[in-house]
C-alpha positions in Angstrom: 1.3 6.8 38.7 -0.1 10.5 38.7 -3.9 11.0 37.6 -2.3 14.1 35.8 0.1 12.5 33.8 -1.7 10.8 30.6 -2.6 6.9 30.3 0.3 5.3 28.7 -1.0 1.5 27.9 2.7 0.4 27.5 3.9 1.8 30.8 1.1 0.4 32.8 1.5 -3.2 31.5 4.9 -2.5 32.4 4.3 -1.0 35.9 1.7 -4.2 36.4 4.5 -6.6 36.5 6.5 -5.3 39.1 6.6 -6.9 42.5 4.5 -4.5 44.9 7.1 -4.7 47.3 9.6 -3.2 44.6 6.4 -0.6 43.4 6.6 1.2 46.4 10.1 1.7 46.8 10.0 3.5 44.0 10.1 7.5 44.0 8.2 9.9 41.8 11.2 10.8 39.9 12.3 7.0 39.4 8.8 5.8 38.0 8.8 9.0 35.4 12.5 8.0 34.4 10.7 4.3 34.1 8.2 5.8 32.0 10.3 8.0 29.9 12.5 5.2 29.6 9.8 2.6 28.4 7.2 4.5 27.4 4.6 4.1 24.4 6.0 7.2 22.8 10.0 6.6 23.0 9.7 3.1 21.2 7.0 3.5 18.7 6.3 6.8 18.1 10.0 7.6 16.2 9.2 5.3 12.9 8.1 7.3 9.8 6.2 3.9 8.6 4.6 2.6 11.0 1.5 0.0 10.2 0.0 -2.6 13.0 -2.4 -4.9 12.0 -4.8 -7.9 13.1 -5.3 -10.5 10.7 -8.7 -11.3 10.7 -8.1 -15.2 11.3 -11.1 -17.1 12.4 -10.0 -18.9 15.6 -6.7 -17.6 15.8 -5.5 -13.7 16.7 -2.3 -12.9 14.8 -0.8 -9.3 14.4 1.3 -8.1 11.7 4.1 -5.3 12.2 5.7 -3.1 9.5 8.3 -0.4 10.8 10.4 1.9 8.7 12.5 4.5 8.9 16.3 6.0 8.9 18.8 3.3 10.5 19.8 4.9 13.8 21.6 1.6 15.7 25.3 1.2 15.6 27.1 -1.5 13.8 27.4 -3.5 17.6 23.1 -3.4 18.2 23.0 -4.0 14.7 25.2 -7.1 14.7 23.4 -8.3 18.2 20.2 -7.8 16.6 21.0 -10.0 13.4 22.0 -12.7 16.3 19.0 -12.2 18.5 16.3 -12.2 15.8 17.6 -13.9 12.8 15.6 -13.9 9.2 16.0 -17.0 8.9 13.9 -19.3 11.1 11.7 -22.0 9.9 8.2 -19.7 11.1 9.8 -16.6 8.6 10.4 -19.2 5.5 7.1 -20.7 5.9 5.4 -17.2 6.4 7.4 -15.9 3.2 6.5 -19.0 0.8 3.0 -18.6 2.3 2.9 -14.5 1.3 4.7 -14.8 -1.9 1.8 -17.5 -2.9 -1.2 -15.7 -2.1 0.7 -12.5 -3.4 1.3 -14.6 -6.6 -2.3 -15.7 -6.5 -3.8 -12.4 -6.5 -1.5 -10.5 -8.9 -2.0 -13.5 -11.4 -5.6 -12.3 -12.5 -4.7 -8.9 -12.5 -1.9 -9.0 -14.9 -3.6 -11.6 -17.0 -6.9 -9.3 -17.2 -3.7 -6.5 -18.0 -2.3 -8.7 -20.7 -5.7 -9.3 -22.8 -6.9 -5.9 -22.7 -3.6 -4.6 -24.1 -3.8 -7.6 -26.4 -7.4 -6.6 -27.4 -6.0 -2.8 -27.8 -3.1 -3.7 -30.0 -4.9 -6.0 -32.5 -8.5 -3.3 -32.7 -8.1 -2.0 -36.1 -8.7 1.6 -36.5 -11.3 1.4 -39.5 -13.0 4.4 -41.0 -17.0 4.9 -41.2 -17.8 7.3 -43.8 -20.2 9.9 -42.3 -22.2 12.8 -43.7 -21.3 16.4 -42.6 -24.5 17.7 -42.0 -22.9 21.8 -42.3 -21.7 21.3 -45.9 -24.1 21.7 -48.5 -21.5 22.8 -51.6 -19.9 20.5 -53.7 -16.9 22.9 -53.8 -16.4 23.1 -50.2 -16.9 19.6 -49.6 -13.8 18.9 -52.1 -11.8 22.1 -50.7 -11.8 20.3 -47.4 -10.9 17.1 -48.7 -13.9 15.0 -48.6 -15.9 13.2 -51.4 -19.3 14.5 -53.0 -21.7 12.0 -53.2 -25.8 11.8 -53.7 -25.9 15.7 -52.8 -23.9 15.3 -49.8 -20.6 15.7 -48.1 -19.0 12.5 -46.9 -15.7 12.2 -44.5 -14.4 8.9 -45.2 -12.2 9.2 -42.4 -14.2 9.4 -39.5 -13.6 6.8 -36.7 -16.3 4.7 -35.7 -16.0 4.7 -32.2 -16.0 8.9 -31.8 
């Protein structure tokens, strides 16, 4: 590999596994067509979504992969693929019972703490506090703005307790 060319951690795990009597057969031009070929940036870097993550297991290292994007294989790859890696296997069932349960675990709280506070906000009745206005000092004022005159003062009977 050139010291000019940049380190490409999936091209020299490849490269490492070649027989060293096949490594230096190779030309220049046939180990950048190997690299260009199988390369970090031609198989990972062409995904929109693209999230890699450790799960922080004690004892145990386990990696999860989520890849998106636009469907770019023909019907054939696509067909070999669903035969090569199938959905179904006994590991992806016990994985997806496994992630809908803790999924189902964790959102349970949440909507249950959702479902009492719109509970709590659906049965508060809006009462009314009547309150002074401290600005109005006229009887005639007070009743041209539709409040009540009481004990020398202005009241608002419809003022909300919690404002």
């Amino acid at each position: 590999m050139n010291s000019s060319q940049q380190f490409d951690p999936v091209f020299a795990e490849l490269f490492a596994q070649i027989h060293p009597d096949i490594k230096n057969t190779l030309t220049i031009e046939q180990i950048a067509a190997i690299q260009k070929a199988f390369g970090y940036n031609t198989w990972t870097s062409q995904h929109p979504l693209d999230l890699r993550v450790t799960l922080p297991i004690p004892g145990l290292r386990f990696y999860m992969v989520l890849l998106g994007g636009p469907e770019k294989r023909s019907k054939q790859r696509l067909q070999y693929g669903k035969f090569l890696n199938p959905v179904w296997t006994p590991n992806n069932i016990i994985f997806m019972i496994g992630f809908l349960a803790a999924l189902s675990v964790c959102t349970l709280p949440i909507l249950s703490g959702l479902l009492s506070l719109l509970n709590s906000i659906s049965n508060y009745h809006f009462s009314s506090s009547p309150t002074s206005i401290p600005w109005i000092f006229d009887q005639s004022e007070c009743e041209h703005t539709g409040r009540t005159w009481s004990q020398g003062k202005c009241w608002d009977d419809q003022h909300d307790s919690l404002f």
